[in-house]
C-alpha positions in Angstrom: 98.2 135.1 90.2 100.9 135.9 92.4 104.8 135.5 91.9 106.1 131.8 91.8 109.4 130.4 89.7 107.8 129.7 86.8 106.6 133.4 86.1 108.1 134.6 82.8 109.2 137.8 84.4 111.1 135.7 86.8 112.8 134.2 84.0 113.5 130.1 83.2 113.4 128.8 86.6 112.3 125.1 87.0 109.7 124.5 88.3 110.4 120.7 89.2 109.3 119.5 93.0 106.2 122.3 92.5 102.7 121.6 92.4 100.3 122.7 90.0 96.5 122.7 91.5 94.0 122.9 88.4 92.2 127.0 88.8 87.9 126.7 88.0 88.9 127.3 84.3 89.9 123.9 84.4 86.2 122.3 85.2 86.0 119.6 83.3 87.6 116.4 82.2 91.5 114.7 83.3 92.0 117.6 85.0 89.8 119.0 87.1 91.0 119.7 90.3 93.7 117.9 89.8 97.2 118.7 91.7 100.1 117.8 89.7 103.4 117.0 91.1 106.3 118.5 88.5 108.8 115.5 88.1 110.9 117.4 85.2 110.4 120.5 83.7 112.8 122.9 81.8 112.8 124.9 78.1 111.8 121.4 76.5 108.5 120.9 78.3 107.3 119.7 81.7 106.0 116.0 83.0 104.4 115.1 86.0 101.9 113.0 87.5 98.3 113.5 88.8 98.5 112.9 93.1 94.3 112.7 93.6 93.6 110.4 91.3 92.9 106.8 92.6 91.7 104.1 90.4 90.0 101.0 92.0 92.9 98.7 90.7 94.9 97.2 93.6 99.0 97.3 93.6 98.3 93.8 95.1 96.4 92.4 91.3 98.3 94.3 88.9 102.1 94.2 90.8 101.9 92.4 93.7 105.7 92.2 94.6 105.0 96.3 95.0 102.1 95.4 97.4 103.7 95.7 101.1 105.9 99.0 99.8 103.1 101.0 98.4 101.9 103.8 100.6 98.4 103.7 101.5 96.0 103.3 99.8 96.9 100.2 98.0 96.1 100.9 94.7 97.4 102.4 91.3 96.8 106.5 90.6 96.3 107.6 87.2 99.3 110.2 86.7 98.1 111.2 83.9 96.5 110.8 79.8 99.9 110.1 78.2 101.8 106.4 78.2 98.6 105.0 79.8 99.6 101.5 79.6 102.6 101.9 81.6 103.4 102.3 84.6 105.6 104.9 86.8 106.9 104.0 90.1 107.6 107.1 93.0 109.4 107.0 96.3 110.6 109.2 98.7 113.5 108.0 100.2 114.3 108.2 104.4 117.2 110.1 104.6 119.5 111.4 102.0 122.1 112.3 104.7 122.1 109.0 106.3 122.5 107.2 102.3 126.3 107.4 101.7 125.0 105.2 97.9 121.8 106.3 95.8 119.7 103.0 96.8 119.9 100.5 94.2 116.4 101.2 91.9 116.2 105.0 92.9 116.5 107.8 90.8 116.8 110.8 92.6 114.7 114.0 91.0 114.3 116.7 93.4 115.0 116.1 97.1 114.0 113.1 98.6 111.9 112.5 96.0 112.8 110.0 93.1 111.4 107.6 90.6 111.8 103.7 91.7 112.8 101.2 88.9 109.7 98.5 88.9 112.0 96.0 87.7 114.5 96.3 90.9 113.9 93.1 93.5 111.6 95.1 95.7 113.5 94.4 98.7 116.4 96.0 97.4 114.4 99.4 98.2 112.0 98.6 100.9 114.6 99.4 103.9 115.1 102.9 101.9 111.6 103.7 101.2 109.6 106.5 103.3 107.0 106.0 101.0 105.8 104.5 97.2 103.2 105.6 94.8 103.0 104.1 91.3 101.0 105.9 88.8 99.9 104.6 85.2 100.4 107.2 82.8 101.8 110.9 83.0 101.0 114.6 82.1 103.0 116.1 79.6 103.3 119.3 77.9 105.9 120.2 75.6 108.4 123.2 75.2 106.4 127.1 76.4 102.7 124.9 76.7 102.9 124.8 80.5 103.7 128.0 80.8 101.2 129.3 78.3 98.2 127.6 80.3 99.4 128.8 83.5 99.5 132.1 82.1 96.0 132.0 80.6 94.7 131.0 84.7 94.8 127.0 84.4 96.7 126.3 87.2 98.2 127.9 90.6 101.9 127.2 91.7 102.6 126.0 94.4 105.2 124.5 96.4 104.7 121.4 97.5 105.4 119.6 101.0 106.6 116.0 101.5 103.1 114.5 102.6 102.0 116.0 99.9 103.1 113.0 97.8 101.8 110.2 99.6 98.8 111.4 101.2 96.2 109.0 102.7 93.3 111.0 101.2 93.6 112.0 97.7 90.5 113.2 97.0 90.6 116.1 99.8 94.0 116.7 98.3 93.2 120.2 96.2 91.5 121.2 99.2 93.8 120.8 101.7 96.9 122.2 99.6 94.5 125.7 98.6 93.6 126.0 102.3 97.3 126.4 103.4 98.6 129.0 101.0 99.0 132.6 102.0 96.5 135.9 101.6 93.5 134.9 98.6 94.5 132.2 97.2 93.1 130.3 100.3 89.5 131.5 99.8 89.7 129.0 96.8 89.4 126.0 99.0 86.2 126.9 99.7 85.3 127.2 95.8 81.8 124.9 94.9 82.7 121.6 92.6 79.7 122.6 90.7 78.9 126.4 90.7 75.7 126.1 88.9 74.1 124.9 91.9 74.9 127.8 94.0 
């Protein structure tokens, strides 16, 4: 695997605003080929949510004020196996240069990117909004687990890129992201969903 900030040889860096695209070792279950977007992650552990993971519930059913601010598609993403029955609100605001105030609802975590308060009047936000996911449940680890599975070959850093976040076809997601990194790791785009049948 090549070099990235969360290499122990590179010492503690945080690896929060990164992706983490689930390797083949991965093949089954939550997680395979999953990409993860890192929300937090230091010494104490590392929580993100799940991007390619659609579920057939619409915003519009389960929190229809959220309905006309939701990116595309209109439903709810499973982030993850932990805190299932909540639910986590994303946004990415327009332009942090043009906000002389954090917008009202919208905590900023890494660049543009923050989490939106579901309880804030969602017109307080919609003005701010480039664009809104929200996810039921999370993926956790704690303290040195993260970094052991990405040592063992569970999952390739990344960075990631804004549309990344709030892409309009999830489920080509792990694709697309693989194809665009440098030198080998590219080759892995092309790897079978089930290699048995090759």
């Amino acid at each position: 695997m090549s070099q990235h900030p969360g290499d122990r040889s590179l010492g503690t860096a945080s690896l929060t605003g990164y992706l983490l695209l689930a390797t083949p070792r991965l093949a089954d279950g939550q997680f395979h080929r999953a990409v993860v977007l890192l929300l937090d992650h230091d010494r104490d552990g590392a929580l993100g949510v799940i991007l390619n993971r659609p579920t057939e519930l619409q915003v519009l059913d389960v929190l229809p004020v959220w309905s006309d601010v939701v990116s595309g598609p209109g439903v709810l993403f499973s982030g993850g196996p932990v805190s299932t029955d909540s639910a986590l609100g994303l946004g990415a605001v327009r332009d942090l240069s043009a906000v002389h105030e954090t917008p009202v609802g919208w905590k900023r975590l890494y660049e543009r990117t923050g989490l939106v308060d579901l309880d804030t009047p969602p017109e307080l936000l919609a003005g701010a909004l480039a664009g809104m996911r929200i996810y039921v449940g999370y993926a956790g680890w704690a303290g040195g687990q993260l970094e052991d599975e990405i040592d063992e070959g569970a999952w390739y850093v990344v960075p990631a890129e804004p549309a990344d976040v709030f892409d309009t076809d999830p489920e080509h997601l792990w694709r697309r992201v693989l194809r665009r990194q440098p030198g080998a790791l590219s080759f892995m785009a092309t790897y079978p969903s089930d290699p048995s049948l090759n």
